[in-house]
DSSP file (Angstrom, degrees, kcal/mol; ACC not computed):
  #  RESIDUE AA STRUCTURE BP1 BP2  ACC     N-H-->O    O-->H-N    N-H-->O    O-->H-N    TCO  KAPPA ALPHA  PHI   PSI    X-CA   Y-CA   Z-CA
    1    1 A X     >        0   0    0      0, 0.0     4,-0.6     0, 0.0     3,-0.1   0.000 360.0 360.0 360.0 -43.5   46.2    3.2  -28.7
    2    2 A X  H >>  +     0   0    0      1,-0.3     4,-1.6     2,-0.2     3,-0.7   0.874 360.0  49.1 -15.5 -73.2   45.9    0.6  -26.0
    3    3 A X  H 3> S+     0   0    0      1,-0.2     4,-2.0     2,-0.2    -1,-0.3   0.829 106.8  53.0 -67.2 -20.1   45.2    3.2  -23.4
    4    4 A X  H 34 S+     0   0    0      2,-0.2    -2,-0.2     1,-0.2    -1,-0.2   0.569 108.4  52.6 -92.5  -7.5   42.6    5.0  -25.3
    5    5 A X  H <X S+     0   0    0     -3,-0.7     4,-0.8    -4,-0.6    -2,-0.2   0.443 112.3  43.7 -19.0 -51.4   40.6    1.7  -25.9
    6    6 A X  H >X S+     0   0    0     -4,-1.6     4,-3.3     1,-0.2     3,-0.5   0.916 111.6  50.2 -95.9 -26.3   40.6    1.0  -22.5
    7    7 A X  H 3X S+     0   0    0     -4,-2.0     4,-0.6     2,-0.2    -1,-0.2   0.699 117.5  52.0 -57.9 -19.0   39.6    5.1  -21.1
    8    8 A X  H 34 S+     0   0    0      2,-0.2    -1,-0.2    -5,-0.2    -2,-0.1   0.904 110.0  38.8 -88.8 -32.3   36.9    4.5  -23.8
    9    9 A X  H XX S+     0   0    0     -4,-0.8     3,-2.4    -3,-0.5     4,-0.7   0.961 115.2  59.2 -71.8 -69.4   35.5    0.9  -22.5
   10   10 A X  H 3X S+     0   0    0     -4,-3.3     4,-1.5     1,-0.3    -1,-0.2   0.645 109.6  43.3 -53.5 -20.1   35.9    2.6  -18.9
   11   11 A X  H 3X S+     0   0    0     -4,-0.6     4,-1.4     2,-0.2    -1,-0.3   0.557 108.6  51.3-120.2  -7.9   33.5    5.4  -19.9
   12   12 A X  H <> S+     0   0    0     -3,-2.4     4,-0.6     2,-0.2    -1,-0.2   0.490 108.8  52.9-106.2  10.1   30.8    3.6  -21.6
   13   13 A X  H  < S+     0   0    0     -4,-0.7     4,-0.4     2,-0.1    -2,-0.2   0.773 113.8  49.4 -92.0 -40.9   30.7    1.2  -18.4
   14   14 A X  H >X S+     0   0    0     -4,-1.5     3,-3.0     1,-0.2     4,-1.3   0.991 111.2  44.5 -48.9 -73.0   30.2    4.7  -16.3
   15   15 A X  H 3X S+     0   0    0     -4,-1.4     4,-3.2     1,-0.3     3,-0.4   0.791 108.7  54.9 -81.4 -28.5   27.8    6.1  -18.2
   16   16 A X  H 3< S+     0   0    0     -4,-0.6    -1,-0.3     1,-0.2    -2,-0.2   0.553 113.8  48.6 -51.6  -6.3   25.6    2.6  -18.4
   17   17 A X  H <4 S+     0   0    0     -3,-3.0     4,-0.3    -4,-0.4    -2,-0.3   0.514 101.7  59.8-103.1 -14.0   25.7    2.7  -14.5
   18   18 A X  H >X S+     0   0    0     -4,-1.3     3,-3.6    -3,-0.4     4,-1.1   0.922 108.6  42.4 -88.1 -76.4   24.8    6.0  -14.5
   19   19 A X  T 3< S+     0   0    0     -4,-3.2     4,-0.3     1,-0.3    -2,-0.1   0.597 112.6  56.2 -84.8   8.5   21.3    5.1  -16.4
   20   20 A X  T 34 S+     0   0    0     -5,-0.2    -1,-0.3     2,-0.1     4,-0.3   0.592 107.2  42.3-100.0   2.1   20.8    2.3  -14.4
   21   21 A X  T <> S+     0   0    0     -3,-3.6     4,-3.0    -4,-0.3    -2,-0.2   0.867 113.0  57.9 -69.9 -61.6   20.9    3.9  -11.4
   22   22 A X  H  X S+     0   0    0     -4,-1.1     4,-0.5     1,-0.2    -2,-0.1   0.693 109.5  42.9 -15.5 -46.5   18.8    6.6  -13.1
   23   23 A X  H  > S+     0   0    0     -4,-0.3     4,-2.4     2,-0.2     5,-0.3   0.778 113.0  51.5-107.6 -23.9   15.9    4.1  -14.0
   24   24 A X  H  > S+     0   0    0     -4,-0.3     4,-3.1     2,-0.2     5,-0.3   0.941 113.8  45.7 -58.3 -39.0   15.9    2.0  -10.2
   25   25 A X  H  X S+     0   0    0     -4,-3.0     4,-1.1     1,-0.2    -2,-0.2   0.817 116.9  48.2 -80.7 -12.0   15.7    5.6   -8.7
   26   26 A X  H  X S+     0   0    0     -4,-0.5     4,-2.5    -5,-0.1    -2,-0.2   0.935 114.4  43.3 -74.5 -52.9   12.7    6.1  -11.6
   27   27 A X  H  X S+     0   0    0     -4,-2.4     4,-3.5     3,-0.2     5,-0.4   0.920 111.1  56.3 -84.9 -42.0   11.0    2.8  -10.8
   28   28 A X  H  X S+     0   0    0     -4,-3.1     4,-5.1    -5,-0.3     5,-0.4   0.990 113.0  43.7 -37.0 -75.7   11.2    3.4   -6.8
   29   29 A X  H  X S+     0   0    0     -4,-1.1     4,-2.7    -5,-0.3    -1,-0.2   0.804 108.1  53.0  -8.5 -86.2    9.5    6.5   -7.1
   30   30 A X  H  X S+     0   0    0     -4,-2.5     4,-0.7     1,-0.2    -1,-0.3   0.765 114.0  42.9 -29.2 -61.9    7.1    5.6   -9.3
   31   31 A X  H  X S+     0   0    0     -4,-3.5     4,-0.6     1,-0.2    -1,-0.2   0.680 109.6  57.5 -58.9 -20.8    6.1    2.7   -7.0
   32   32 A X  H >< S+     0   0    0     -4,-5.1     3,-1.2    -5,-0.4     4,-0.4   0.972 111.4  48.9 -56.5 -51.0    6.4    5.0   -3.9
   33   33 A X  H 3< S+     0   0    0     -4,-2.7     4,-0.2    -5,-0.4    -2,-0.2   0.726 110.5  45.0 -25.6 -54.2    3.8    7.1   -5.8
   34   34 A X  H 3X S+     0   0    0     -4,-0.7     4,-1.4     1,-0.2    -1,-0.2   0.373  92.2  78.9-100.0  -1.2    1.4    4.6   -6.7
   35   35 A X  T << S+     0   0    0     -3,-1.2    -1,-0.2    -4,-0.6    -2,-0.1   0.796  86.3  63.6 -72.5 -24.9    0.9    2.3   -3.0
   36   36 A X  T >4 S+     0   0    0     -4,-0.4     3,-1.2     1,-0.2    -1,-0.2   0.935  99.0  55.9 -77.7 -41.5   -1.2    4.7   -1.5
   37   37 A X  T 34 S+     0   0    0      1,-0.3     2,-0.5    -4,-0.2    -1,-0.2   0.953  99.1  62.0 -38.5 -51.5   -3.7    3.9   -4.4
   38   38 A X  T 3< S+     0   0    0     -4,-1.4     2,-0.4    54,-0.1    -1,-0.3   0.086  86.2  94.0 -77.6  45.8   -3.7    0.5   -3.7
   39   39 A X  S <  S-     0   0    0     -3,-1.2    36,-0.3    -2,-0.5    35,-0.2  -0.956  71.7-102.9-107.3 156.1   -5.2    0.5   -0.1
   40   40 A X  E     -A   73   0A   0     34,-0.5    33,-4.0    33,-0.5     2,-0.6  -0.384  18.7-148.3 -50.4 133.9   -8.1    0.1    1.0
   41   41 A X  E     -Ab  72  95A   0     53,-3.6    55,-3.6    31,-0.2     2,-0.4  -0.820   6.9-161.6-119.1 143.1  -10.4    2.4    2.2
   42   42 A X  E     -Ab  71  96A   0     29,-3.0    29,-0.8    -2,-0.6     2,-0.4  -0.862   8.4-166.8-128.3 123.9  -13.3    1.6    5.1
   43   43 A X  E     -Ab  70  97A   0     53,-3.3    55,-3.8    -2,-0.4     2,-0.5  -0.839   8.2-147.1-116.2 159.5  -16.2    4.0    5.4
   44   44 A X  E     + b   0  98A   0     25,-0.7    24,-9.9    -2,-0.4    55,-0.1  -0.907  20.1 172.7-147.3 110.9  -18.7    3.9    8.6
   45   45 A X        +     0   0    0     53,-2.1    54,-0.2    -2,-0.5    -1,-0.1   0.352  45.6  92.8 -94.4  -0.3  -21.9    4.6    8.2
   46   46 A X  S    S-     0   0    0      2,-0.2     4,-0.1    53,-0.1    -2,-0.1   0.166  78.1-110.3 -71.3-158.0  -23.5    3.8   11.6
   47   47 A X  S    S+     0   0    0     20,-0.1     2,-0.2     2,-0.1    20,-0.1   0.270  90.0  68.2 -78.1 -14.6  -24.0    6.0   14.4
   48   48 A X  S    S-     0   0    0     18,-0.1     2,-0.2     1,-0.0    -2,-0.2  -0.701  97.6 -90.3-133.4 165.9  -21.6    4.7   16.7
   49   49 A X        -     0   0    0     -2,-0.2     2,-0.4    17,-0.1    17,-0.2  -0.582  49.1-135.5 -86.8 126.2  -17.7    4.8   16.7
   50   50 A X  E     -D   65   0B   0     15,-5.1    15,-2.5    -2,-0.2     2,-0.4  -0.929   9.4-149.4 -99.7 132.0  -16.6    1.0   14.7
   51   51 A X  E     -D   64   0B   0     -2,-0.4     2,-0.4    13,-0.2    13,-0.2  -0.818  20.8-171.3 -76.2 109.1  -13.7   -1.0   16.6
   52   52 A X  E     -D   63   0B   0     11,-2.4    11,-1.9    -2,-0.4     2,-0.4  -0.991  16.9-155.1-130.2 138.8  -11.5   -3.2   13.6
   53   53 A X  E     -DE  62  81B   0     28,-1.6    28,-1.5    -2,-0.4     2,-0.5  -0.956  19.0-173.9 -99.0  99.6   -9.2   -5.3   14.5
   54   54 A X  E     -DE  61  80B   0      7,-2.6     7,-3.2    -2,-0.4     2,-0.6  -0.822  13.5-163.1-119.9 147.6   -6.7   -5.6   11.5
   55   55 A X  E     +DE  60  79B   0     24,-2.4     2,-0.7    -2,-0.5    24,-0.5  -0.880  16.3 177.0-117.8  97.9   -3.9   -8.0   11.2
   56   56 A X        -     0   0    0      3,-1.2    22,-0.1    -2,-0.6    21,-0.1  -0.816  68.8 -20.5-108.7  79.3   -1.0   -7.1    8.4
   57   57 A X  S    S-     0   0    0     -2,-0.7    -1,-0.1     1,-0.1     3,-0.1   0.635 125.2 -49.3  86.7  33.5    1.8   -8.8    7.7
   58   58 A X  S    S+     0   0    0      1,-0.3     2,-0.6     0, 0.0    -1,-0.1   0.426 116.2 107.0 107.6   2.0    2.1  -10.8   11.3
   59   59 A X        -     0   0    0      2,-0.0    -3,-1.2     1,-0.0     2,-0.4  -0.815  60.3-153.7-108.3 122.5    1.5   -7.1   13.4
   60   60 A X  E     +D   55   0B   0     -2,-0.6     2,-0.3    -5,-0.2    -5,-0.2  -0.841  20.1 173.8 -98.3 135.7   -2.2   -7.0   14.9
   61   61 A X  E     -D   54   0B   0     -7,-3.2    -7,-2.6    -2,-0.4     2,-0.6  -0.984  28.6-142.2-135.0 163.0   -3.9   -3.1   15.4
   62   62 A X  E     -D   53   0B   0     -9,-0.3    -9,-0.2    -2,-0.3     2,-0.2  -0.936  21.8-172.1 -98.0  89.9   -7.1   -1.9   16.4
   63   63 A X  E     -D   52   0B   0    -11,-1.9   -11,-2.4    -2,-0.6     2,-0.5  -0.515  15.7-139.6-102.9 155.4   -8.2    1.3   14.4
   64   64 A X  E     -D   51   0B   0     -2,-0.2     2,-0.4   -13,-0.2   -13,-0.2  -0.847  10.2-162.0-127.1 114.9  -11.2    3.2   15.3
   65   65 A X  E     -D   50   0B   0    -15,-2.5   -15,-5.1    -2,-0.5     2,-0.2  -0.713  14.8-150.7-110.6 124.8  -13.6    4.6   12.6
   66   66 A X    >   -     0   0    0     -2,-0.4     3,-2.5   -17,-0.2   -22,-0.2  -0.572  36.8 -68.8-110.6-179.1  -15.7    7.2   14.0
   67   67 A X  T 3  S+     0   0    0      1,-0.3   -22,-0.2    -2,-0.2    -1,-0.1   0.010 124.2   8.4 -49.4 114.5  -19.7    8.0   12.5
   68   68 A X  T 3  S+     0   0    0    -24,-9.9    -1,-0.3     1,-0.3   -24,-0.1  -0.027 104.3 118.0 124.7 -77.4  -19.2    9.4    9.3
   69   69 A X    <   -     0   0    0     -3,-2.5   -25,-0.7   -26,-0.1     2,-0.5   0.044  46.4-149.6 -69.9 151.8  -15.5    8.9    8.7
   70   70 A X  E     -A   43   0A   0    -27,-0.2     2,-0.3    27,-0.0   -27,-0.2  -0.958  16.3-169.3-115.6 151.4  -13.3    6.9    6.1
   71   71 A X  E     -A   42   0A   0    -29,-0.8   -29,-3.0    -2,-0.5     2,-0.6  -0.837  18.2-131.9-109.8 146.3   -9.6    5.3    7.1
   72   72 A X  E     +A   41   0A   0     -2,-0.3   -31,-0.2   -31,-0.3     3,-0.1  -0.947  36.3 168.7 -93.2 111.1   -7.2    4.0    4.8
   73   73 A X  E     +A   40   0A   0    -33,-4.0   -33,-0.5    -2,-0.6     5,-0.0  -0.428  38.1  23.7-126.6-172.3   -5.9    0.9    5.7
   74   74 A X        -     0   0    0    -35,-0.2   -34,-0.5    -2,-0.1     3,-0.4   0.607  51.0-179.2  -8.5  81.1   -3.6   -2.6    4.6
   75   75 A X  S    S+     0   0    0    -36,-0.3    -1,-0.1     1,-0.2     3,-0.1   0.781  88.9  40.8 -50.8 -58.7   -1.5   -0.7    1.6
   76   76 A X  S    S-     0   0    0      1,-0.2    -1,-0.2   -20,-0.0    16,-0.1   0.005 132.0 -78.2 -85.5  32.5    0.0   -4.3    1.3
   77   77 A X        -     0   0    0     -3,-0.4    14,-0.2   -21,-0.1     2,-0.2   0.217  60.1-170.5  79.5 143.5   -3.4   -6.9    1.9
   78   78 A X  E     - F   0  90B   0     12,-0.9    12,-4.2    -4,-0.2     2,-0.2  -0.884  33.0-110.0-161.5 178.0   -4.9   -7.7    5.1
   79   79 A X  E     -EF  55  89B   0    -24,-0.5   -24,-2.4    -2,-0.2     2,-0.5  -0.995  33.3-175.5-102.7  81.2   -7.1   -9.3    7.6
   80   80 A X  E     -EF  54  88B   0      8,-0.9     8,-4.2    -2,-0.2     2,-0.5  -0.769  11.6-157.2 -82.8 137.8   -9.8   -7.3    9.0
   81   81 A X  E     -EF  53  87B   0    -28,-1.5   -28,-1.6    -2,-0.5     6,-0.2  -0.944  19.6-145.8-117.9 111.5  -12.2   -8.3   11.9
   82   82 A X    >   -     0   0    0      4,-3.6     3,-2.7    -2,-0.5   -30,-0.1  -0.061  25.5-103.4 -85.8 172.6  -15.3   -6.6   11.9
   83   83 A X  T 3  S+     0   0    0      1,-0.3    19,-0.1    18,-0.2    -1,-0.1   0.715 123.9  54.4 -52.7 -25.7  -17.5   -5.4   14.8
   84   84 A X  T 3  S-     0   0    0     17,-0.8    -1,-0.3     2,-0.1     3,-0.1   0.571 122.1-109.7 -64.0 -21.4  -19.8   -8.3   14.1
   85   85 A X  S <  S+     0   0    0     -3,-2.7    -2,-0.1     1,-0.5    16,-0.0  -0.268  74.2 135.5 100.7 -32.7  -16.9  -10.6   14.4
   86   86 A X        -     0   0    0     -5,-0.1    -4,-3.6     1,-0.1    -1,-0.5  -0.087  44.8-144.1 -46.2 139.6  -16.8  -11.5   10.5
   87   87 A X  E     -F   81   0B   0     -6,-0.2     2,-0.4    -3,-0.1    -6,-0.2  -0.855  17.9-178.6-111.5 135.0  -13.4  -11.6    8.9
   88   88 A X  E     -F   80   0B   0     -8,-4.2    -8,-0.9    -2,-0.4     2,-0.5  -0.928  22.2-132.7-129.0 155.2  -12.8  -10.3    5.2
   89   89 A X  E     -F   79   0B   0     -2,-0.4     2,-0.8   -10,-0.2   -10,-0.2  -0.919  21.4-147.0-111.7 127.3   -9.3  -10.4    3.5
   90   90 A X  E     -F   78   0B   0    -12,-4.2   -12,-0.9    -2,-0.5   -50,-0.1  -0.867  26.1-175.3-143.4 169.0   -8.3   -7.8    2.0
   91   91 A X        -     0   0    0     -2,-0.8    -1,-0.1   -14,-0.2     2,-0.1   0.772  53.9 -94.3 -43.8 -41.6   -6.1   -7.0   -1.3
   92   92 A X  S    S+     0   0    0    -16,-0.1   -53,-0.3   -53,-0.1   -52,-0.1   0.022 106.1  56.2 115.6 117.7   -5.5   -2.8   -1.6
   93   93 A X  S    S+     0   0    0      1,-0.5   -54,-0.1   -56,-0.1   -53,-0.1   0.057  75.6 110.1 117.0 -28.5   -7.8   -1.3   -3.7
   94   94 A X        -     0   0    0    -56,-0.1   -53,-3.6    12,-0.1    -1,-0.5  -0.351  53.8-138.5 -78.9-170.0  -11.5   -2.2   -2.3
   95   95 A X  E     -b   41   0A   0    -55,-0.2    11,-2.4     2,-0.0     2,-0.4  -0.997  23.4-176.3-133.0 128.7  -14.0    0.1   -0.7
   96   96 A X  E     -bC  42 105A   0    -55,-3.6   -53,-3.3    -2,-0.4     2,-0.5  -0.984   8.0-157.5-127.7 127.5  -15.9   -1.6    2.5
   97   97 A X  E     -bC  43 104A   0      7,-1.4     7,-1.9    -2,-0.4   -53,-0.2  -0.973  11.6-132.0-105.4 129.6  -18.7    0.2    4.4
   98   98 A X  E     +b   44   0A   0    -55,-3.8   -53,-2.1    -2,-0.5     2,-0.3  -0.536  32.4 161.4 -59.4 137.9  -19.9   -0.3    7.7
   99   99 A X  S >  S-     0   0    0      3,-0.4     3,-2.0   -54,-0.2   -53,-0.1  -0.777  76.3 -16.2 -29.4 107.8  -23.8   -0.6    8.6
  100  100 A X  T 3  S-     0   0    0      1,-0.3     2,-0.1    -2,-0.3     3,-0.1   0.736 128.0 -54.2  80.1  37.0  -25.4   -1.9   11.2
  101  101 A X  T 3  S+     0   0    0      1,-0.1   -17,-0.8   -16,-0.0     2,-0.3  -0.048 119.1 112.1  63.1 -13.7  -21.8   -3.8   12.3
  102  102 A X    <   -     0   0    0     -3,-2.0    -3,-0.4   -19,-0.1     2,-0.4  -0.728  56.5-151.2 -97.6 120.5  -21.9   -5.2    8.7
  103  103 A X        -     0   0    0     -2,-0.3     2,-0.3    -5,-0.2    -5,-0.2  -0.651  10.2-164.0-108.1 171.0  -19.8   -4.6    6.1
  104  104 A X  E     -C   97   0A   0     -7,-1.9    -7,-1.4    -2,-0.4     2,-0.8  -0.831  14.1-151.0-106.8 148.2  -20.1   -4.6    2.3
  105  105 A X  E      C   96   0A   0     -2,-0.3    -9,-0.2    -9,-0.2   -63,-0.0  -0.909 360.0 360.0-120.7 134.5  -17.1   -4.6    0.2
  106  106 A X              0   0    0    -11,-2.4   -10,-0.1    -2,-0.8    -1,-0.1   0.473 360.0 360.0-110.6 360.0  -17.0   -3.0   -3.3
């Protein structure tokens, strides 16, 4: 009886590691899914090709948004530096357009 107690114990510790494995590989997913949503997206409405300097977790790059065109950028929050020189922070999730070197954020 002993042994059939403990094969019973052993299998309802398997199968509770089994659906918590299940629900990590559920919640990964899920979050994989949903980052691209949060980024930010930068639209440029001048005439001319906009130079941004953006700084994201300690790494600085330089993206180039040409007349016309939207990027998606800092999926985790950032530090952009516009052609004017102004710096905006951002979260994930606004929408900034270029003008005249200036942007606006929505």
């Amino acid at each position: 009886m002993g042994d059939s107690v403990a094969w019973a114990c052993e299998q309802g510790r398997r199968l509770r590691r089994a659906k918590m494995k299940r629900t990590i590989v559920m919640l990964l997913v899920s979050a994989g899914m949903t980052a691209p949503a949060m980024a930010a997206s930068v639209t440029n409405k001048d005439a001319d090709t906009q130079v941004l300097v953006i700084v994201e977790g300690g790494s600085r790059m330089e993206i180039a948004v040409e007349p016309g065109a939207t990027q998606t950028i800092c999926p985790a929050g950032c530090f952009v530096t516009l052609p004017n020189g102004d710096r905006i922070a951002l979260n994930g999730g606004e929408e900034v357009e270029i003008e005249g070197g200036a942007a606006s954020v929505k």
